[in-house]
C-alpha positions as CSV (number, residue, x, y, z in Angstrom):
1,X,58.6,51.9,5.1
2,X,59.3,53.5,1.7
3,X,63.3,53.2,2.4
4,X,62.6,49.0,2.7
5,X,60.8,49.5,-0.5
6,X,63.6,51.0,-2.4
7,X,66.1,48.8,-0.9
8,X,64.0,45.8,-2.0
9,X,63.5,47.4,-5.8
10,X,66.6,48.3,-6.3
11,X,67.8,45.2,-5.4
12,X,65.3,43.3,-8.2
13,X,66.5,45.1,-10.7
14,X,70.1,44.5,-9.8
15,X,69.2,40.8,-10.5
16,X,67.8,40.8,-13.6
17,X,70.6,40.8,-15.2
18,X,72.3,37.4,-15.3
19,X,75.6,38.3,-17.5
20,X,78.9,37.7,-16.2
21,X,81.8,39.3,-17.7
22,X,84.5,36.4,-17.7
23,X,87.3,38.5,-18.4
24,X,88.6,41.9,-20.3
25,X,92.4,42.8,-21.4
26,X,94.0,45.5,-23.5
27,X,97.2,44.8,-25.5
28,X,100.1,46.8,-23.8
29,X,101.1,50.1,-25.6
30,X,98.0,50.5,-27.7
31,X,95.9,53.7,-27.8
32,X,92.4,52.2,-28.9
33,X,91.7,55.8,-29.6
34,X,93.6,56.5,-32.7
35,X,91.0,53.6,-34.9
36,X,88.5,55.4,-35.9
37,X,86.7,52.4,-38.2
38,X,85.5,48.7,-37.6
39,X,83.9,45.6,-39.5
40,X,83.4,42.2,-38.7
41,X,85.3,38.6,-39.6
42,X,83.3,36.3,-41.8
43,X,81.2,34.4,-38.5
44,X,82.6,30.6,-39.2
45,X,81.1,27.7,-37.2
46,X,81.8,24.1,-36.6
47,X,78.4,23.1,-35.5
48,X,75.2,22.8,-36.7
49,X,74.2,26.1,-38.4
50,X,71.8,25.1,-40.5
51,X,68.3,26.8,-38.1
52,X,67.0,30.0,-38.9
53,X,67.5,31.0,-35.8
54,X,71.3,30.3,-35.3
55,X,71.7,33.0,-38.4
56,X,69.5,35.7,-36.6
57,X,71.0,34.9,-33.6
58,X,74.8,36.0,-35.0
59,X,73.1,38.8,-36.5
60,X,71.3,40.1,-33.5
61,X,74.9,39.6,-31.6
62,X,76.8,41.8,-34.3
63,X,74.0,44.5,-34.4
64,X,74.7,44.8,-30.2
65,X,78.4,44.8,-30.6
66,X,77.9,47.4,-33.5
67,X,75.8,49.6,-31.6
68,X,78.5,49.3,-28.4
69,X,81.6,50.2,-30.9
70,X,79.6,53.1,-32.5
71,X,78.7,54.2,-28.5
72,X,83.0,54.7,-28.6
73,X,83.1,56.6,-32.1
74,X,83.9,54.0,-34.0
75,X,82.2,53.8,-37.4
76,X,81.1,50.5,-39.0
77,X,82.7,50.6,-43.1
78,X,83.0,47.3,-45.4
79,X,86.0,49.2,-46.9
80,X,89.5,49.2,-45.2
81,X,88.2,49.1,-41.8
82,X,91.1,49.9,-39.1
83,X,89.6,47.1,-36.4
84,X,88.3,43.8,-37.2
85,X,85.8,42.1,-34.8
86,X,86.0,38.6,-34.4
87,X,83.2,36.7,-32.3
88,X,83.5,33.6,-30.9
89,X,80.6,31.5,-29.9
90,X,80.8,28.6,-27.2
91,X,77.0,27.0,-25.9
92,X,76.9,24.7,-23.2
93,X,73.8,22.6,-22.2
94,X,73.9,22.2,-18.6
95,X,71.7,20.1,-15.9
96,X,70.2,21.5,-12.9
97,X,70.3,19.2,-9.9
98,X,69.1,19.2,-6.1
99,X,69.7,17.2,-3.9
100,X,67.5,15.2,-2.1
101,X,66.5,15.7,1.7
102,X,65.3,13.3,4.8
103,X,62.5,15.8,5.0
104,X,60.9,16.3,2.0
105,X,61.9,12.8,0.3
106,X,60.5,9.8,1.5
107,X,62.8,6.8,2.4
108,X,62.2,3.5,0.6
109,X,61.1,0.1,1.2
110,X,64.1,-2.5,0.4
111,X,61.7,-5.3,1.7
112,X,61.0,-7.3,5.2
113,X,60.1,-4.0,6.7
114,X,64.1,-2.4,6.0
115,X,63.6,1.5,5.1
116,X,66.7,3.2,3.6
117,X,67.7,6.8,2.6
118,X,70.0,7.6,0.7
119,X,71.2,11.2,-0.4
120,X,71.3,11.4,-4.2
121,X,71.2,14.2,-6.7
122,X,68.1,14.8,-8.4
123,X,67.5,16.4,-11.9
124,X,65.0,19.2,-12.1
125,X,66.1,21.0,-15.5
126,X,68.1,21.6,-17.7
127,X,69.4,25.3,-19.4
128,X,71.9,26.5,-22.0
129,X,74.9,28.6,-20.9
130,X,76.1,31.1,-23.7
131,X,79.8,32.6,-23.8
132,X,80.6,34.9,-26.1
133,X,84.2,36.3,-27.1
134,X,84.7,39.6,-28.4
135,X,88.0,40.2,-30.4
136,X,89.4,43.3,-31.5
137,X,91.9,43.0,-34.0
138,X,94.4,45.5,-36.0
139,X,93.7,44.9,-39.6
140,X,96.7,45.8,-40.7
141,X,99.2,44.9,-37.9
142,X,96.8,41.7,-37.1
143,X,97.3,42.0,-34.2
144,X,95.3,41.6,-30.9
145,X,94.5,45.1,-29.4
146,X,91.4,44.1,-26.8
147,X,89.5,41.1,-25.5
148,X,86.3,40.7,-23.7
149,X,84.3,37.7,-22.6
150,X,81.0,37.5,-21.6
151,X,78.5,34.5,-20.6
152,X,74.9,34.2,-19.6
153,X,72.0,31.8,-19.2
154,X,70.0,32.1,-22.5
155,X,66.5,32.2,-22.5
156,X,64.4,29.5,-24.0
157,X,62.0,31.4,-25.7
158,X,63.3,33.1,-28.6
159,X,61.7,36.4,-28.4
160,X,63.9,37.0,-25.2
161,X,67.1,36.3,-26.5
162,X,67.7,39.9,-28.0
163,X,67.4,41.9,-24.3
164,X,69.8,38.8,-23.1
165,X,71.9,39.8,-26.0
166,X,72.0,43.5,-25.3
167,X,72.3,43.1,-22.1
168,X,75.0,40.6,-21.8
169,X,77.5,42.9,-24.5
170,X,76.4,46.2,-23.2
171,X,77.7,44.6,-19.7
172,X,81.2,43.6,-21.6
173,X,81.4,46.8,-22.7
174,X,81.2,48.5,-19.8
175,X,84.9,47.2,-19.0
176,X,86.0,48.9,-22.4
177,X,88.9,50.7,-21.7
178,X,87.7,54.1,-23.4
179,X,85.1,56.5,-22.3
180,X,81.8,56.7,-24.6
181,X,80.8,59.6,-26.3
């Protein structure tokens, strides 16, 4: 009995994270190893950046990626940093659908006693898709040395968006090509 439990809990917890790591790559001939420093781009946006919350959202996604880079022995300076992170943002508002079924849907009256049913997608939700890009460039070749992308269903309650942060970049960098110390 206690091996079906297991099974079954370790199973939860491998769901609970939703992340999906689109896709990593490390320039050819680069030793990621020999930067020892990093800082970030000036975060630019073309949308609507006005909230509160889109500001402490780029913050709390710069504070994971920090911690992630400082797990590889990087250190974060203002001052002639040897990498350069640049984060790209895309959000997506999607539509959940079902669709519809003879046995739980009823068919319906088109008049002098004529039923019809038709299948037909149905909405039941909607839910915002977060992708994030992670660029590592050479300040002073500026250059591309490593890429990582990363996307995820974001939460809609604020106070959950930090674990779905830190879980979503600690999850890209899990592909980084070094080992942390």
């Amino acid at each position: 009995m206690n091996r079906y439990l297991t099974f079954f809990l370790l199973l939860a917890l491998a769901g609970c994270s939703s992340a999906k790591v689109l896709n990593t790559e490390k320039a050819a001939d680069v030793d990621l190893a020999t930067y020892k420093t990093f800082d970030f781009y000036k975060f630019e946006a073309n949308a609507d950046t006005s909230s509160q919350n889109y500001h402490a959202s780029v913050e709390k996604l710069e504070d994971a990626i920090a911690l992630q880079m400082q797990r590889f022995g990087y250190l974060l300076s203002k001052t002639d940093p040897d990498l350069l992170v640049n984060i790209g943002v895309v959000l997506d508002q999607e539509v959940q659908t079902r669709q519809t079924d003879f046995r739980t849907d009823a068919p319906r009256y088109i008049g002098q006693r004529r039923y019809s049913w038709k299948s037909k997608e149905v909405e039941i939700g909607n839910y915002t898709v977060g992708t994030v890009t992670v660029d590592l460039v050479d300040r002073k070749e500026n250059t591309l040395v490593w890429q990582g992308a990363v996307e995820d269903i974001l939460p809609k309650k604020q106070s959950r968006l930090e674990t779905t942060i830190n879980k979503g970049i600690q999850k890209l960098f899990s592909r980084y090509p070094l080992k942390a110390k």
